[in-house]
Structure formats: structure tokens, C-alpha cells
C-alpha positions as CSV (number, residue, x, y, z in Angstrom):
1,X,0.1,35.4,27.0
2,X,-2.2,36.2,23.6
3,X,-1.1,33.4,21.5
4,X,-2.3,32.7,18.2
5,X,-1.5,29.1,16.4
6,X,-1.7,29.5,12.8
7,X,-2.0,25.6,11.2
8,X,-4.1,22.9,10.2
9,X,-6.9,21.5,12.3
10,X,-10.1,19.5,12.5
11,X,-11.9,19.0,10.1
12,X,-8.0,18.9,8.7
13,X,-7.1,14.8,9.4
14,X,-3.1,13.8,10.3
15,X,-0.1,14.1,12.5
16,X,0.0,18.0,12.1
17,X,-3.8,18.8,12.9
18,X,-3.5,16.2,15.7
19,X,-0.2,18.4,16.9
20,X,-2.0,22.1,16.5
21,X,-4.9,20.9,18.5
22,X,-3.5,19.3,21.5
23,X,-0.3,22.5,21.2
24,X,-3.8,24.6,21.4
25,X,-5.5,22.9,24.9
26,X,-2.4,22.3,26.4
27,X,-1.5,25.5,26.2
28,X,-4.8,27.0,27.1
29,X,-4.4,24.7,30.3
30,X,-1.6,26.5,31.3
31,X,-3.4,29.7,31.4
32,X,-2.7,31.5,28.4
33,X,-5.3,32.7,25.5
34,X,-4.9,30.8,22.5
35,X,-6.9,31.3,19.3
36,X,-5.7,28.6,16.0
37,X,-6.0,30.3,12.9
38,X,-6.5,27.7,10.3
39,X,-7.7,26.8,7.3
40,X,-11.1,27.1,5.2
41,X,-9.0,25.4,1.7
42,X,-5.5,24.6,2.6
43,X,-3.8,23.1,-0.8
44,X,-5.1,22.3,-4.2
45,X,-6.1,19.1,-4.6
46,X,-2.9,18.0,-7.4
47,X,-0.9,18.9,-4.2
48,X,-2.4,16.1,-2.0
49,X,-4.3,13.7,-3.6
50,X,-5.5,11.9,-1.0
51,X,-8.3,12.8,1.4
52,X,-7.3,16.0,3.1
53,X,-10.6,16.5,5.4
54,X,-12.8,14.3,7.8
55,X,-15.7,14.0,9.3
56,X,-15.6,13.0,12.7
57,X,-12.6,14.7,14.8
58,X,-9.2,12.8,15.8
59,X,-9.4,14.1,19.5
60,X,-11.4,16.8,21.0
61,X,-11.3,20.1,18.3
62,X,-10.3,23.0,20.0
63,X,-13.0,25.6,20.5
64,X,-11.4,28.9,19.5
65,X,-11.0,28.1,16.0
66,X,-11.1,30.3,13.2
67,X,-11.2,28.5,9.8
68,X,-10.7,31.7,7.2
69,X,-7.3,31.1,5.2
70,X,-7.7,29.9,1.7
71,X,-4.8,29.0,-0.4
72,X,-6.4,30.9,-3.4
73,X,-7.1,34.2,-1.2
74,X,-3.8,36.0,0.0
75,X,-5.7,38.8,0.7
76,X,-7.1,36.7,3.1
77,X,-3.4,35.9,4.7
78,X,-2.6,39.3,5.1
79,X,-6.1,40.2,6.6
80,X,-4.7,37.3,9.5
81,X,-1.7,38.9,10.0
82,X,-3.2,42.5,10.6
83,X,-5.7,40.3,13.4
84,X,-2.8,39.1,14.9
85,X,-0.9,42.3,16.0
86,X,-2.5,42.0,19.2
87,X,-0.6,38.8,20.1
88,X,1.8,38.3,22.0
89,X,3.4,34.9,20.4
90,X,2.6,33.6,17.0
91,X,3.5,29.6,16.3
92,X,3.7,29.2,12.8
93,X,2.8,25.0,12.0
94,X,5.3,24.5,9.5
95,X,4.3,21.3,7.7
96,X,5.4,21.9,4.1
97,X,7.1,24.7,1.8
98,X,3.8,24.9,0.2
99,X,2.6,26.8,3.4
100,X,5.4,29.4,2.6
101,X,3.5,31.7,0.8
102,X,0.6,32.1,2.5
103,X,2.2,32.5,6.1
104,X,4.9,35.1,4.0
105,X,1.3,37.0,3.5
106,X,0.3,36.7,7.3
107,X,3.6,38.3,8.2
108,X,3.6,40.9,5.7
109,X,0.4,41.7,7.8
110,X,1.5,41.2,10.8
111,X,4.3,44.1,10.1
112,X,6.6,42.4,13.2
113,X,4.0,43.7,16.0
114,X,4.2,40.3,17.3
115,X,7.1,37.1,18.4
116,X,6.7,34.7,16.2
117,X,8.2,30.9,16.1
118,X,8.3,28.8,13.1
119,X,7.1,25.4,14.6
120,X,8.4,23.1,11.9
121,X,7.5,19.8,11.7
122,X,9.8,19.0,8.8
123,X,12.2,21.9,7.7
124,X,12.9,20.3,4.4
125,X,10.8,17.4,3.1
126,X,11.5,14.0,2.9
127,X,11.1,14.1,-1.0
128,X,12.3,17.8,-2.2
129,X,11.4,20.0,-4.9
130,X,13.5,22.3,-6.1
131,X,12.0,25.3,-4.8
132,X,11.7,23.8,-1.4
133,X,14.8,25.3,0.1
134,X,14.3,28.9,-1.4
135,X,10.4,29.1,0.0
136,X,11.9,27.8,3.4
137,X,14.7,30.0,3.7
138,X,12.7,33.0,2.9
139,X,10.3,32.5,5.8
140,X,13.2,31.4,8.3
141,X,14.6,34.1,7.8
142,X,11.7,36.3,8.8
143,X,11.0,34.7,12.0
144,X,12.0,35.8,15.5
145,X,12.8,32.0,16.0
146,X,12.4,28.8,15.2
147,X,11.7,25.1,16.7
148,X,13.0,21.9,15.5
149,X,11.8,18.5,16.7
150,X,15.8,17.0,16.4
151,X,19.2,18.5,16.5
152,X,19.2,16.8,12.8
153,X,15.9,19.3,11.5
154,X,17.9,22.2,13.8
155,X,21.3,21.8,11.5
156,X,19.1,22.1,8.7
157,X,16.9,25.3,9.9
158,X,20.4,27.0,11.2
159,X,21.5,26.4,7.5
160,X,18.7,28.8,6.2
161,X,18.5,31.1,9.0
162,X,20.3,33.4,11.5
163,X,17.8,33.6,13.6
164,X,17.7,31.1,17.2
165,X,16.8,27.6,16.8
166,X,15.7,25.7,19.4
167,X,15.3,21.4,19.4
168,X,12.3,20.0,21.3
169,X,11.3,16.1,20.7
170,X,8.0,15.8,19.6
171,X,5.5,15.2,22.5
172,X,2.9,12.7,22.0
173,X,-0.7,13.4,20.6
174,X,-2.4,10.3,20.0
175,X,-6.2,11.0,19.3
176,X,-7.2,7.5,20.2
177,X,-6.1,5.6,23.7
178,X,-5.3,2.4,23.4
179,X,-7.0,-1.2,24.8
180,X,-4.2,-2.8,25.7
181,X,-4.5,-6.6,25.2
182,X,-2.4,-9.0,27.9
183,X,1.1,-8.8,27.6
184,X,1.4,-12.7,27.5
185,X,-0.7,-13.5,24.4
186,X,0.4,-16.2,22.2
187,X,1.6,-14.2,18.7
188,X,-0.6,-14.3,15.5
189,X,2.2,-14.5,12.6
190,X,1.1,-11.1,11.2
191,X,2.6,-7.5,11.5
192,X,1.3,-4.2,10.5
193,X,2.2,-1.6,8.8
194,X,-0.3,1.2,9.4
195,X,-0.3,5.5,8.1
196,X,0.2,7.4,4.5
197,X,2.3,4.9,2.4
198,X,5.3,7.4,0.7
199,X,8.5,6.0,-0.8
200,X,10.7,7.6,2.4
201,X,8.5,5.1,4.4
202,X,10.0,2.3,2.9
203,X,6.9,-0.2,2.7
204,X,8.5,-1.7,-0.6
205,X,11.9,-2.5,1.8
206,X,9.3,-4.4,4.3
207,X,8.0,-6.3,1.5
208,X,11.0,-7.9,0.1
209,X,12.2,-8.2,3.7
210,X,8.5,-10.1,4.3
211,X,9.8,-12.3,1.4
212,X,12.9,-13.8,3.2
213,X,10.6,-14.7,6.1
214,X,8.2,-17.6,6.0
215,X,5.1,-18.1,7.9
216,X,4.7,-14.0,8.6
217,X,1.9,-11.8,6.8
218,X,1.3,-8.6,7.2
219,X,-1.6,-5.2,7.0
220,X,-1.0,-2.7,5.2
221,X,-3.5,0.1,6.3
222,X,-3.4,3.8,5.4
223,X,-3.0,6.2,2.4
224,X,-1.2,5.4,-0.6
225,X,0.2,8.8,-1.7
226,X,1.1,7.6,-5.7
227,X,-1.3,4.9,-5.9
228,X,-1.5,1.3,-5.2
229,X,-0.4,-0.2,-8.6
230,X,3.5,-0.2,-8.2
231,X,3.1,-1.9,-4.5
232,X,0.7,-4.4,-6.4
233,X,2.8,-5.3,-9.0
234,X,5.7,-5.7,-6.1
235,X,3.5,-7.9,-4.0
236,X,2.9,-10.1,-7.0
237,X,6.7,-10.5,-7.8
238,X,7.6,-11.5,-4.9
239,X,4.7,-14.1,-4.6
240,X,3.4,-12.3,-1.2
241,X,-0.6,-12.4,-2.5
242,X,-1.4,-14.8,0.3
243,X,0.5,-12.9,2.7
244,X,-0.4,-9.2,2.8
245,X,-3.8,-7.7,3.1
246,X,-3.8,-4.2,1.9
247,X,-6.5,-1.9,3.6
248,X,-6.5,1.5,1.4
249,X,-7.9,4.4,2.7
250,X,-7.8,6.7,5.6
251,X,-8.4,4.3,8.7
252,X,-11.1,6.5,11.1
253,X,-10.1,6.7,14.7
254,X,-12.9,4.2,15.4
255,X,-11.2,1.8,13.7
256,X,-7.3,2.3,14.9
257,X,-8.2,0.0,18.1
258,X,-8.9,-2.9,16.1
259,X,-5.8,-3.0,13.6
260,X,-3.2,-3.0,16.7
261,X,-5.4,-6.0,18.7
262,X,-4.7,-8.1,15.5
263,X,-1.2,-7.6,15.1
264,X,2.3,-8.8,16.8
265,X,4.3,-5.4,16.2
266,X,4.2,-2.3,14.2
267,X,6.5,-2.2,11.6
268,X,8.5,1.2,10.4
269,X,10.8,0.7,7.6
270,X,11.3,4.0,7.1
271,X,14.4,5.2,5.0
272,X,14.4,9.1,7.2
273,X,12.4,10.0,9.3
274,X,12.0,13.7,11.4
275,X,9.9,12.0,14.6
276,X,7.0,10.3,14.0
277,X,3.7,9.6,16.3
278,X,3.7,5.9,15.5
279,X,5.9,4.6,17.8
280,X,3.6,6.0,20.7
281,X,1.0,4.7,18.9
282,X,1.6,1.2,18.8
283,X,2.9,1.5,22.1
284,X,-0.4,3.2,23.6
285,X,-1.8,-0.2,22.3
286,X,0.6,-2.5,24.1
287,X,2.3,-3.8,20.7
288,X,6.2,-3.4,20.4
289,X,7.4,-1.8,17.4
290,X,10.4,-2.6,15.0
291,X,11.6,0.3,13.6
292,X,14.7,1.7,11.7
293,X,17.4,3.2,13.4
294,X,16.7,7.0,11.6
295,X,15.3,10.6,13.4
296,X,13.9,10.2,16.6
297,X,12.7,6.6,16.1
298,X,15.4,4.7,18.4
299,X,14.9,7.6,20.8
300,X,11.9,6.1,21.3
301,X,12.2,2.3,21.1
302,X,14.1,0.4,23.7
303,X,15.6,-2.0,21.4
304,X,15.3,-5.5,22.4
305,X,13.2,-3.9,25.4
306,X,9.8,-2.8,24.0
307,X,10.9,-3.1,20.2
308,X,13.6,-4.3,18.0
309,X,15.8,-1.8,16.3
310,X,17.5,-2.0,12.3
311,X,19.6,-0.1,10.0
312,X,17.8,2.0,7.5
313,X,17.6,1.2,3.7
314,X,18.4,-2.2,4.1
315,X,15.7,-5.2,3.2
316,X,17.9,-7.8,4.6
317,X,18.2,-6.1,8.2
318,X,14.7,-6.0,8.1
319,X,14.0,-9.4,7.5
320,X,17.3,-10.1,10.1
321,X,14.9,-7.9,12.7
322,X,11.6,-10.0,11.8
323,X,13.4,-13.0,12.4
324,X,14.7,-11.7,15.5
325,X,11.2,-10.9,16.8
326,X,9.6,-14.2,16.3
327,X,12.3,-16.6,17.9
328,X,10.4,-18.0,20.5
329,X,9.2,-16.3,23.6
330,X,10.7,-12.8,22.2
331,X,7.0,-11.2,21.1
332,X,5.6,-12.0,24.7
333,X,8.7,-10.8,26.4
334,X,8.8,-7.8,24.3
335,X,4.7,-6.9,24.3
336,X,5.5,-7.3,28.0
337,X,8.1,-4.7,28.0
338,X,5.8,-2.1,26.3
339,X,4.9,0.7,28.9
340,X,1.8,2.9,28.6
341,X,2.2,6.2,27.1
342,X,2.8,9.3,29.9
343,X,2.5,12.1,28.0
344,X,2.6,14.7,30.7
345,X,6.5,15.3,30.9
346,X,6.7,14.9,26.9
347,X,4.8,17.8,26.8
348,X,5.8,20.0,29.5
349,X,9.0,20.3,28.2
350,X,8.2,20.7,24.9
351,X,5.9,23.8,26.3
352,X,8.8,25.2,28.3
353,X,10.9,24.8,25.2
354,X,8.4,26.4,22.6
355,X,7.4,29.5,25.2
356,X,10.1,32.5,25.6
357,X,11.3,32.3,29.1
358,X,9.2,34.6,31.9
359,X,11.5,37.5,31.9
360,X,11.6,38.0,28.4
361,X,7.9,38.1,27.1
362,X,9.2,40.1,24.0
């Protein structure tokens, strides 16, 4: 088939330029033609403050890139849409509401001469605006289908929209293979919390767990989407200045390697959660991961296997789970349980899933 991905890629950084990329080769492996369609300026800067572009790629860029849409020229989206009538499958890379408008424009171009599937990362976003579910529905509704990455994101997209939904898990993309250290290694007394810092992510719930647990300090690398001064000021309340390091900043794929060798487990606190890379991260590094028990996390984690698992929203089952990790001989045993990352049947399903089915090209 002619398919055409329209999202974010590289020089784009993050999970969703890491996904359209490797969606783009894999698919391109299977045979089909596959142009991405993505972006020249994607948002204003008051949208994401933090650093939107790089410049050295996460992963191999995909060569038949086109980098016209601008967020300032919807002339420009429609222009893509009246490209695209050729295709025979458009994936829309839903990522935000804020994309709405521009890919209403590359429709409105598009005039239906084309399937197209609303690929949606997150239906709704973990921290809504009012005018979140509006801008959503009105795209959902003008799609000829749409794919969710849990039944939990599908309930939400069949909310907004008549048309088929269909649930694949994410498959992994990991721009950076891991050196996996020996399973045995004596632990270090330090965990890490790594990726864009964001109030759903509940760093500030790891922090006061960190507090009820002597002896254990932690990284902190990655983004800080409001600014570092409140998780400062929470650091120094709860007397945890010795005790966490804070590395601000987008960490370079270079550098990922390094921050896993150093730590016991990778920590995710989060609150909610859609599915998240991270797991397969730390796991593609050899280091088990304690994680909360929201989205697709404990799909992923074998608790008490090659992680430990915690209720959501909860300090104190944090801290229960910390403590659980460092009784004796439990971070060899579970380092040893970590298996290697096989993406290949992750992502054949999720391509059988995405793609309409032989006898229905249409």
C-alpha cells in the first residue's frame, strides 16, 4: 500500500517521534511505500517550554521525510491533504489536542480520497484543558478509524466517536540498546527516575516515599515541564539534599547508557499513565523497574519477577515497594529476572492491528 504517516519526527526528540519513525521503517520492511509528513514548526513555544528539537537523531531518521507543516500556516495543512489523495492509508500521530487543528486542515484537503486512522497516543491528556475534548471529538469523528494503545484510551475514543476503534499495546521503540551489566552485581543504594518530569508522573509521591527510606538516593534526570523550583523547595522540606541528584535537561541518547549502569531500578510513580516506553527501557538495560499499578505498566512488569509493582497515588506504597526491593538478595534476584527486550512480536501485531485486513484495502 501508499501510506503516508503524518507526525512528529527527527529532528522532533521524544516517545512520539521515536514511535513515527520506527511505525515508518517497519512498515516500509514489510513492503509498503511510506512517506511521514511532518513538521517544519510544530507548536509555539508557550505550548512546550522545554526543548522541542535535537540535534543528533534518537534512532536511524527515516529517509522519506517531508518536513513542510507549520503550526502558523494552515494553508500549508490543507496543501498536505490535497498530496495525500493518492494514498491509500493515512495514520494520523495523535499526540495532543493541539494537533487537532492542523490535521482538521489536512483532512479538509484530503476531501475523504483516502482511509485514514487516528493513531492516538493519548486520546485525552493526562492534565486536560477545557477544550481538549471538543478538538478531539471533532477529529474522531472524521476518521475512518481509530487506534488506542489500551482498552482504557479505547472507552475513551468510543466516547467521542462512532467510528471503529481498535486496542493495540504499544510496541517497543527504544532508540538506544542497552549494555547490560551482570545480573549478580552487588546494589548501589540509588534509584533513578529518568524522562519529562509532569505532575501525572508523580516524582513529588517518590520523594516523600524516598523520605521514609534511609540509606537510598536517587537521579532525577529529564525535563522539568513547570520548572524546578517547587521539586526544590520539596527536596529541602523533606531534608533529601544529600540524597537526590537532579540532572535537568534533555539527557542525549549518548548518555542514556550511563544513567541505567549506575542505578538499582527505575522508578515510575506515575499517578496514570496510557503505556509508556520506560519500562522497556530500563529493561533493555538489564535494571528492574518499580512501577505503579496504572495503564499498561503492570502489563509489562512481572511483579516480584523483573520489577516490583504498587498502587498508584500513594507515597507510602511507594516507600512499602522501595523497601521491598532492597531486602537482601531481592535487587540481584530481580536484575536477574530482567529479560532482553524482543521487539519483533510487539510489533508485528501491532502492524497487523494498525493495517486493514487484505481483503479490504478500502
Amino acid at each position: 500500500m501508499r501510506i503516508a504517516i503524518v507526525g512528529p519526527t527527527y529532528p522532533y526528540k521524544g516517545g512520539g517521534a521515536q514511535h513515527t519513525t520506527e511505525l515508518a521503517h517497519r512498515l516500509r520492511a514489510r513492503g509498503h511505500d511510506v512517506v511521514i509528513e511532518s513538521w517544519r514548526a510544530q507548536y509555539p513555544s508557550f505550548l512546550y517550554p522545554g526543548q522541542q528539537t535535537i540535534d543528533s537523531p534518537e534512532g536511524e531518521p527515516y529517509p522519506g521525510t517531508r518536513r513542510d507543516l507549520d503550526w502558523r500556516r494552515p494553508d500549508g495543512w490543507v496543501a498536505c491533504g490535497r498530496r495525500l489523495r493518492g494514498a491509500d492509508l493515512v495514520v494520523l500521530a495523535v499526540l495532543s489536542p493541539v494537533q487537532v487543528p492542523a490535521y482538521l486542515g489536512i483532512l479538509y484537503g484530503l476531501r475523504r480520497r483516502a482511509r485514514v486512522v487516528a493513531l492516538c497516543h493519548n486520546v485525552l491528556p493526562h492534565e486536560t484543558k477545557p477544550y481538549d475534548r471538543p478538538l478531539m471529538k471533532a477529529l474522531l469523528r472524521r476518521v475512518d478509524s481509530v487506534l488506542a494503545h489500551s482498552e482504557q484510551q479505547a472507552d475513551l475514543a468510543r466516547a467521542l466517536t462512532g467510528a471503529p476503534v481498535r486496542v493495540a499495546a504499544l510496541a517497543p521503540h527504544l532508540p538506544v540498546r542497552g549494555a547490560r551489566e551482570a545480573a549478580g552485581r552487588e546494589p548501589r543504594g540509588r534509584l533513578l527516575f529518568f524522562g519529562i518530569v509532569r505532575p501525572y508522573k508523580g516524582l513529588d509521591l517518590l520523594l516523600e516515599a524516598l523520605a521514609q527510606v534511609p540509606d537510598v538516593r536517587l537521579t532525577v534526570a529529564g525535563e522539568f515541564w513547570g520548572g524546578l523550583e517547587d521539586t526544590r523547595a520539596l527536596i529541602a522540606r523533606l531534608g533529601l539534599a544529600g540524597r537526590v541528584e537532579i540532572r535537568p535537561g534533555y539527557v542525549a541518547a549518548e548518555d542514556v547508557p550511563g544513567l541505567f549502569a549506575g542505578a538499582d531500578a527505575l522508578v515510575l510513580p506515575y499517578r496514570s499513565a496510557t503505556a509508556s516506553q520506560n519500562v522497556w527501557l530500563g529493561h533493555e538495560h538489564g535494571v528492574p523497574v518499580i512501577a505503579t499499578r496504572v495503564g499498561a505498566l503492570p502489563d509489562n512488569v512481572r511483579d516480584d519477577v523483573d520489577g516490583l509493582l504498587a498502587e498508584p497515588g500513594s507515597a507510602g506504597a511507594l516507600a512499602e515497594a522501595v523497601k521491598r526491593f532492597y531486602q537482601p538478595g531481592t535487587p540481584e534476584r530481580l536484575r536477574a529476572g530482567v529479560a532482553p527486550v524482543d521487539p519483533e512480536p510487539h510489533w508485528a501485531v501491532y502492524l497487523d492491528t494498525l493495517l486493514p485486513p487484505p481483503n479490504n484495502p478500502a
